[in-house]
C-alpha positions in Angstrom: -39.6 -27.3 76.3 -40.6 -30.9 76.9 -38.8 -33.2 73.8 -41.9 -35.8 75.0 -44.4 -32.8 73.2 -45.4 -34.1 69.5 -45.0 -30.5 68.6 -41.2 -29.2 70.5 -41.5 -26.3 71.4 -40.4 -23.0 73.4 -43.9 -21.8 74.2 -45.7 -23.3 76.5 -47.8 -25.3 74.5 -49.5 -27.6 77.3 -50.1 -24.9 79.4 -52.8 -23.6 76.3 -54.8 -26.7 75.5 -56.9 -25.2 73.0 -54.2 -24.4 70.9 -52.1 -27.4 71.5 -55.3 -29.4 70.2 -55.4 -27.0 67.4 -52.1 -27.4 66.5 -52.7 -31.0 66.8 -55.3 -31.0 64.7 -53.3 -29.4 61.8 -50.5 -31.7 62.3 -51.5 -34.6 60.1 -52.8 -32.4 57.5 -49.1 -30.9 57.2 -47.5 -34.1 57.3 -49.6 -35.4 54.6 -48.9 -32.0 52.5 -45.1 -33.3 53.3 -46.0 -36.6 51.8 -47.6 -34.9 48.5 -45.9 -32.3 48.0 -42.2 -32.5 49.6 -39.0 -33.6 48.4 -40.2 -37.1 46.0 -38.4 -40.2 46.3 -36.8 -39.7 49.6 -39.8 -39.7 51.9 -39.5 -43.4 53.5 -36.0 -45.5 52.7 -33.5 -42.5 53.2 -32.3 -40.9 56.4 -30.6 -37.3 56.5 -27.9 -35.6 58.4 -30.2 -32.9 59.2 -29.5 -30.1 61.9 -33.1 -30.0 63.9 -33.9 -27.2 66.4 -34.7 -28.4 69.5 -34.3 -24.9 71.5 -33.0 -21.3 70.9 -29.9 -21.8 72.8 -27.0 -22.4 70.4 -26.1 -25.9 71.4 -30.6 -26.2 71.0 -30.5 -24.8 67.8 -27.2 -26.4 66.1 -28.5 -30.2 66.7 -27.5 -32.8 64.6 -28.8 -36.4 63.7 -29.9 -38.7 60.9 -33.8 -38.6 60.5 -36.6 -40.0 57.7 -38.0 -36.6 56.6 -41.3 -37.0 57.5 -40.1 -38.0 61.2 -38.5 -34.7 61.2 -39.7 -32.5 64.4 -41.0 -29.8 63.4 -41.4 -26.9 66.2 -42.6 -23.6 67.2 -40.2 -21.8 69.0 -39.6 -17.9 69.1 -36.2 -16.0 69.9 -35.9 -14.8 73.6 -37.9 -11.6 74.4 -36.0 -8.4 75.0 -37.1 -6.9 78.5 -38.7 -3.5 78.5 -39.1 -4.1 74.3 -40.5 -0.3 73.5 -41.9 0.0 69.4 -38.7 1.0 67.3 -40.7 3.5 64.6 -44.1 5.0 63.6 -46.3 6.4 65.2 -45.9 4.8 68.3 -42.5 5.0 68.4 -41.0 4.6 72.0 -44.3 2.7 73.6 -44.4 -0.7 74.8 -44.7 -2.9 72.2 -47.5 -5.3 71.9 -48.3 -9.0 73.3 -51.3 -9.0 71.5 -52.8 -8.0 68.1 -54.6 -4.8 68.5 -58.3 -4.8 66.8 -57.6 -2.1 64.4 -54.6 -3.5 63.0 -56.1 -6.9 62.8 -56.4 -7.3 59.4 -53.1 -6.0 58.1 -51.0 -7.9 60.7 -52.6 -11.2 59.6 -52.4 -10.2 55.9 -48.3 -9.7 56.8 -48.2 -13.3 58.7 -50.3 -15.2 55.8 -47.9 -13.8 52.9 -44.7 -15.0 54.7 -46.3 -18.2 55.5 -47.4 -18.1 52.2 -44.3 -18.8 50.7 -42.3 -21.6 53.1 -44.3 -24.4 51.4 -44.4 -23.0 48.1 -40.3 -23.3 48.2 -40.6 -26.6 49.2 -42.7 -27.6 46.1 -41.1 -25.9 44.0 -37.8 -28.0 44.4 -39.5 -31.3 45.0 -38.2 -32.9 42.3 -34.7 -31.6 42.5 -33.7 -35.1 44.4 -33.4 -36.8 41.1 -31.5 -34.5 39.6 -28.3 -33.7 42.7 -25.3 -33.5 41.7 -23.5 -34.8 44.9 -24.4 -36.4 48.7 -23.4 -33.0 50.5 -26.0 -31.0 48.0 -28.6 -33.5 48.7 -28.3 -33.2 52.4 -28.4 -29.1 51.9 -31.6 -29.3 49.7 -33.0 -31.3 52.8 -31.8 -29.0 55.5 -33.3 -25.9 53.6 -36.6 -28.0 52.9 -37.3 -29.0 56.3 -36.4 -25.5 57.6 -38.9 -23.8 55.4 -41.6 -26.2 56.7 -40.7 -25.2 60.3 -40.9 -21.6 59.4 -44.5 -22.5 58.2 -45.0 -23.9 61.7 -44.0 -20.2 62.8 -46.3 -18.6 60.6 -49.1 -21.3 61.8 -48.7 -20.8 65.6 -49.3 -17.1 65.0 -52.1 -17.4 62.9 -53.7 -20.1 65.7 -52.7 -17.8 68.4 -53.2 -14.6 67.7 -56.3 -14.5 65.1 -59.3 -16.9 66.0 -60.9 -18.4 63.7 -59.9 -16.2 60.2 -56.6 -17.7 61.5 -57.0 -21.3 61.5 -58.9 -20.9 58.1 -55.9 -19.1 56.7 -53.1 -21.9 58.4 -55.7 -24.1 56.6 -55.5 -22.6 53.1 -51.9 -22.4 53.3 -51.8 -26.3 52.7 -54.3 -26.0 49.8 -52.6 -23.3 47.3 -50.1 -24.7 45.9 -47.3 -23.4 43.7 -48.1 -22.7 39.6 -51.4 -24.7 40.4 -53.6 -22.8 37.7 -56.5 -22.8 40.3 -54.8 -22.0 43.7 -51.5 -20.4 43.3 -49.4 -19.5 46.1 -49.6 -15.5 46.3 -46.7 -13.8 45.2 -45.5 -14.9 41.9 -41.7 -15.8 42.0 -42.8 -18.5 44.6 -44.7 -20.0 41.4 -41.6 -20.3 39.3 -40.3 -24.1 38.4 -37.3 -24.4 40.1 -36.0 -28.0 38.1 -32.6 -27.9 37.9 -29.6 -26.8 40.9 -28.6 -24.2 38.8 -32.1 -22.1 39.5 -32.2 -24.0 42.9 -28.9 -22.2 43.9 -29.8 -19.0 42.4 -33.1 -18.9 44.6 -31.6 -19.7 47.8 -28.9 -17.0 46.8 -31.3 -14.2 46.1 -35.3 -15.0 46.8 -34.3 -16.5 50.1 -32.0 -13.1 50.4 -35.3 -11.5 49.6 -36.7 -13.7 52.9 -33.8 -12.8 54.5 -35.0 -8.9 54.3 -38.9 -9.2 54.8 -38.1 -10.9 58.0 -35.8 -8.4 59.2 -38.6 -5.9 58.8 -40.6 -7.9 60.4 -38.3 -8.7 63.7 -38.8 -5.1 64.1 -42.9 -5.5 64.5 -44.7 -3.9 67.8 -46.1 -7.4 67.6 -43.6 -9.0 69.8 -44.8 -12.2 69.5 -44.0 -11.9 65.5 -40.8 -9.9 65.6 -39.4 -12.8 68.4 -40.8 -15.3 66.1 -39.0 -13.8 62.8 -35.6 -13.1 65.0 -35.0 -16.6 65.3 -36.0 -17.8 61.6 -33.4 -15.7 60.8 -31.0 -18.1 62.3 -31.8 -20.9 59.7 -32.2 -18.5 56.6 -28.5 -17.6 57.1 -27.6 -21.1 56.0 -30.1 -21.2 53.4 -28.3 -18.3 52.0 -25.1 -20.2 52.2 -26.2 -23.1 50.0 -27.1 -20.2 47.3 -23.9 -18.4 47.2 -21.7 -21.2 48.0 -23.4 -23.3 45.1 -23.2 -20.5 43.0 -19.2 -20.1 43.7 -18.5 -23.8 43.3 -20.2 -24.0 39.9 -17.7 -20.6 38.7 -15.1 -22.5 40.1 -15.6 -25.5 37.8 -16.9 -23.4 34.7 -13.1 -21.6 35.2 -11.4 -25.1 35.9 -12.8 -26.5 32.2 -12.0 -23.0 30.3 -8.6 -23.5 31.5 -8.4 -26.8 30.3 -9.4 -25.9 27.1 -7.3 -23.3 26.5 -10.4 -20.7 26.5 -10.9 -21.9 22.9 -13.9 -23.9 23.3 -17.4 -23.7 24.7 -17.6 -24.6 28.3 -20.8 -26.4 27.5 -18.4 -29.0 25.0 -16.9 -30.0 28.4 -20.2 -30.3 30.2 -19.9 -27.3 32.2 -22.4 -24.1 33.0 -21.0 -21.2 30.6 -20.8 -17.8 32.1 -23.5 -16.3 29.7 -26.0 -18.3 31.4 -24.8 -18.0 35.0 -25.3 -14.6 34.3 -29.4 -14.9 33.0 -29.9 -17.0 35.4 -28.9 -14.1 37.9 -31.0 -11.8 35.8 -34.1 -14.0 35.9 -33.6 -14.3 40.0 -32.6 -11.7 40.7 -35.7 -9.4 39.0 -38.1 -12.0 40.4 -36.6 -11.2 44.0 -37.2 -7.3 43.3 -40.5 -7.6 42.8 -41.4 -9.5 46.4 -40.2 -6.2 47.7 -43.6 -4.6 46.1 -44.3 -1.5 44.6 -42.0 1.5 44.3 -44.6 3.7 45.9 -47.1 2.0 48.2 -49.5 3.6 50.6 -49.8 -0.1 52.5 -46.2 0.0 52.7 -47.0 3.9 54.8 -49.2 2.5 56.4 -47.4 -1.0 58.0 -44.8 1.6 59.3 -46.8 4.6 60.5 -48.8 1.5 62.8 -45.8 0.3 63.8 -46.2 -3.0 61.9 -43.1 -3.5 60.0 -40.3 -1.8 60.0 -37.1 -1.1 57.7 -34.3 -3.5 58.1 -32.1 -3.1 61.1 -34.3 0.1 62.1 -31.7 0.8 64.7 -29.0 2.4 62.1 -31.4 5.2 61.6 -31.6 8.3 63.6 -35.4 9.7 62.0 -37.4 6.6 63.3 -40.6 8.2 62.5 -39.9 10.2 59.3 -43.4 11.8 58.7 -41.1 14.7 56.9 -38.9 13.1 54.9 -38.6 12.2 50.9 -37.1 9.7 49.3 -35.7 10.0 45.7 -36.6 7.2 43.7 -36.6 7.0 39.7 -40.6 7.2 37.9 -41.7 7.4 34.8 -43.4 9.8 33.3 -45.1 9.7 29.6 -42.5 6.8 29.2 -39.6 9.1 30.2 -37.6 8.2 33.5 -37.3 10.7 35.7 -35.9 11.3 39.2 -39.1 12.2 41.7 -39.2 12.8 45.4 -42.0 11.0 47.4 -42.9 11.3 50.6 -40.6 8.5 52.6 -43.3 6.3 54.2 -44.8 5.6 50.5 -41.1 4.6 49.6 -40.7 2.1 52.4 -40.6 -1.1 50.0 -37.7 1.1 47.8 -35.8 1.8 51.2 -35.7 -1.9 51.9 -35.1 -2.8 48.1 -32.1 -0.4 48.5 -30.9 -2.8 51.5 -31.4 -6.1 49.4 -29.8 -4.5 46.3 -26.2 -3.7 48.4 -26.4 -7.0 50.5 -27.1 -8.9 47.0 -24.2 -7.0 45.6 -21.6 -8.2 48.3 -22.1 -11.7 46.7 -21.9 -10.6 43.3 -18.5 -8.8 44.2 -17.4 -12.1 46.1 -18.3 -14.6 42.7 -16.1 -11.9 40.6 -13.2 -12.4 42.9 -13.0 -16.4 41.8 -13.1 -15.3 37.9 -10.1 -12.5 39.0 -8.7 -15.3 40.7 -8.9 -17.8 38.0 -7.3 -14.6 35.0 -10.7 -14.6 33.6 -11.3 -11.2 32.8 -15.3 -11.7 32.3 -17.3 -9.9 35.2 -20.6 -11.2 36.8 -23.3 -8.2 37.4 -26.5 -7.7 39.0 -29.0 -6.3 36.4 -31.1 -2.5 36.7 -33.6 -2.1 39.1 -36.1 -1.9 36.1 -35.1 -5.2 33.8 -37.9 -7.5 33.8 -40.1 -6.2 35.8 -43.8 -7.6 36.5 -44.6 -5.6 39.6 -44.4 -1.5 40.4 -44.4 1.1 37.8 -42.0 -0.5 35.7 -44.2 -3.8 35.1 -45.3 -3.7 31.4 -42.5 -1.4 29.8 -39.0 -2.9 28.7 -35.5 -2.4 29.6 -32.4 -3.8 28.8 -30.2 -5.5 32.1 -28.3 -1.6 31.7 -31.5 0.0 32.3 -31.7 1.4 28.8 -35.7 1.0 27.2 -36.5 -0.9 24.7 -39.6 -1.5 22.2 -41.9 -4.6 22.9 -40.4 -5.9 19.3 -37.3 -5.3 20.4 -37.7 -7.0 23.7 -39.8 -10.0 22.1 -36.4 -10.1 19.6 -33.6 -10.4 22.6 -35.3 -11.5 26.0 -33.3 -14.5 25.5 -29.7 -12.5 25.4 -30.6 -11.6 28.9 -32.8 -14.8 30.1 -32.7 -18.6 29.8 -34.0 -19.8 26.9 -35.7 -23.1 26.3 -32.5 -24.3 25.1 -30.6 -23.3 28.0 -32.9 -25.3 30.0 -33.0 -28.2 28.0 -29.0 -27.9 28.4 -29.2 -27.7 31.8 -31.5 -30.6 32.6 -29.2 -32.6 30.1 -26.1 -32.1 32.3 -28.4 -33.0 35.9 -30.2 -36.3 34.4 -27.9 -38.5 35.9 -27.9 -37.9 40.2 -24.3 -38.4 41.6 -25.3 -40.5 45.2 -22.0 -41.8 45.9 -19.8 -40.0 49.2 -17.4 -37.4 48.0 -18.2 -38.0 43.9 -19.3 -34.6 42.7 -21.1 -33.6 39.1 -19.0 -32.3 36.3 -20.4 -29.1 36.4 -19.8 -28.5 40.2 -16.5 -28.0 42.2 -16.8 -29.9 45.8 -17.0 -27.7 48.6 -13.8 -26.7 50.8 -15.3 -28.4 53.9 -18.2 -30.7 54.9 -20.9 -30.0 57.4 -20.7 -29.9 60.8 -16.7 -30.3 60.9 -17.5 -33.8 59.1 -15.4 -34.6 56.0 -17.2 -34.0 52.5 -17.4 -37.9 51.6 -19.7 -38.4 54.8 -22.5 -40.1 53.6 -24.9 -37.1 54.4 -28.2 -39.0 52.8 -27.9 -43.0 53.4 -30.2 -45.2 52.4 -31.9 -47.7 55.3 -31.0 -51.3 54.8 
């Protein structure tokens, strides 16, 4: 990679000029999407700590410096390829896998590469305006770092559809700049990615579980017999850990001041009295995220879901613990209904592919859950945090349009019209919310009432670095 290139880079960009003058082409037209539609209010007066990748080595990838957002470098690079890389599953398990897109699969491949593209920019406006509401320096910086990663991973996204597709792909990396998220006209695809995200307590819930749900997808995806896209995906990984971190580690440092203001009243009061997040709406806020997240993963039973693992497309998440890597004879057991009874049904185990990989997100969700509970244990309080039933709140799969309580028991529409809001933020939860954000904390080391400060600061630094600055 050349740091000269206006577009960094792992791929030999200059040696392709047609795509370099593609990608060159598209360049201004992101940045001026950045402009519109990225973080508002800290586009041209503040610099950021931010780490940049500038290769996929680790001292490459962990680079840090202060930069203006919209001078960030945004880059295309893909993880190192695996020599003699042979297709992991499907029907072409054990084959070479592929450097380019093969005609018959042409359509499905890019349909996979525009969805995941589909929804790095839609994170990035959907926390736009969370600037003016951060409750400390460090969480400003970390709202940065995951905004600016999520617009290289549309870079990723973009090379492959320039590379790899002709001209459907350049008109898709083009569209990806006009939908935008909960625009009534042009929404982004899949619908939790057209959620408001307005305050840090939905901010940290998304990173926690929709970028977990990311964190899944891609996995499938690094096991593609495209190896261009499953070397692509391998390193996005890298940065969705920390995005992860900011979710969970928000998450636990808002328990750990809800449990430091119900000590000091004496567990007699409201936390909210204090100016604290209340555990009741910690937990519908994991509800709401969490049920949002399970439907990315599609429907229970899908026969596109067969079909992007008979090709050889995508693949289940770390396809290597599996012994069957094929499985044209197996069954899954998953729960259906059935004249609005739930029952227990077998189905073939191809059309269960977006369940198998639900089951994976459910059990890595979990661990966090289990780690959250272990600061209310710590703390003596004897309340217990809990992710909801696979079937709570559903809008996608065969559960979409029937009711069930966070237990997985049924309820009636009345029913469910009558006590949504025991389970999910109400209005008033949000109002409360916003009330308790409408003042931003910008000073180093002063943190929101609501919000414990975090054990260490970023990159060994201490946590009253001045992470955003302001240029004189």
């Amino acid at each position: 990679m050349l740091s000269a290139e206006r577009i960094p880079n792992n791929v030999d960009l200059s040696g392709n000029k047609r795509l370099q003058r593609a990608l060159e082409h598209w360049q201004p037209k992101y940045l001026q999407w950045w402009r519109d539609m990225g973080p508002q209010g800290f586009q041209d007066y503040h610099q950021v700590y931010v780490r940049t990748a500038i290769s996929v080595d680790p001292k490459g990838w962990a680079h840090f410096e202060y930069v203006k957002l919209p001078e960030y470098r945004w880059g295309i690079f893909l993880a190192d390829p695996v020599q003699d890389r042979r297709i992991g599953f499907g029907d072409f398990h054990g084959q070479p896998v592929w450097q380019e897109v093969p005609g018959e699969f042409r359509n499905q491949l890019r349909r996979l590469v525009v969805t995941q593209g589909d929804t790095e920019p839609a994170s990035v406006e959907q926390q736009r305006w969370l600037g003016q509401r951060c409750p400390s320096l460090y969480d400003l910086r970390n709202l940065f770092q995951v905004n600016v990663e999520e617009g290289r991973h549309l870079w990723a996204m973009v090379y492959l559809l320039h590379s790899h597709f002709g001209r459907d792909g350049r008109d898709e990396a083009e569209e990806l700049l006009e939908r935008q998220s909960g625009n009534r006209d042009k929404p982004r695809i899949l619908e939790a990615f057209n959620e408001p995200i307005e305050n840090w307590l939905d901010f940290f819930m998304f990173t926690m579980f929709t970028d977990r749900d990311g964190k899944s997808q891609l996995m499938s995806l690094s096991e593609s017999s495209l190896d261009p896209l499953a070397r692509t995906t391998r390193f996005m990984l890298t940065e969705e850990a920390h995005h992860m971190f900011v979710g969970e580690t928000g998450v636990a440092r808002i328990l750990e001041r809800t449990c430091e203001l119900m000590k000091a009243s004496g567990f007699a009061e409201d936390v909210r009295k204090l100016g604290g997040i209340d555990l009741p709406t910690i937990q519908k806020h994991i509800n709401l995220w969490v049920s949002l997240s399970l439907d990315l993963h599609g429907g229970e039973v899908s026969t596109n879901a067969a079909s992007y693992f008979a090709n050889g497309l995508k693949g289940r998440a770390q396809e290597d613990r599996y012994e069957d890597h094929t499985v044209s004879d197996t069954y899954y057991r998953l729960e259906t209904v059935e004249d609005g009874r739930v029952l227990a049904k077998e189905v073939p185990m191809r059309t269960a592919m977006n369940e198998v990989l639900r089951d994976w997100y459910v059990k890595d969700c979990q661990g966090g859950i289990t780690r959250w509970n272990r600061i209310l244990e710590r703390h003596g309080i004897s309340d217990r945090l809990r992710l909801p039933d696979r079937k709570f709140n559903r809008g996608i799969g065969q559960f979409r349009g029937l009711h069930f309580d966070p237990y997985g028991q049924p309820l009636s529409p009345e029913e469910w019209q009558r006590r949504k809001h025991e389970w999910l933020p109400s209005p008033a939860d949000k109002a409360y919310l916003l009330s308790i954000q409408n003042e931003p904390v910008y000073e180093p080391g002063k943190f929101a009432n609501y919000i414990a400060p975090p054990r260490r600061g970023i990159n060994g630094l201490p946590i009253n670095f001045e992470y955003v600055r302001t240029e004189m």
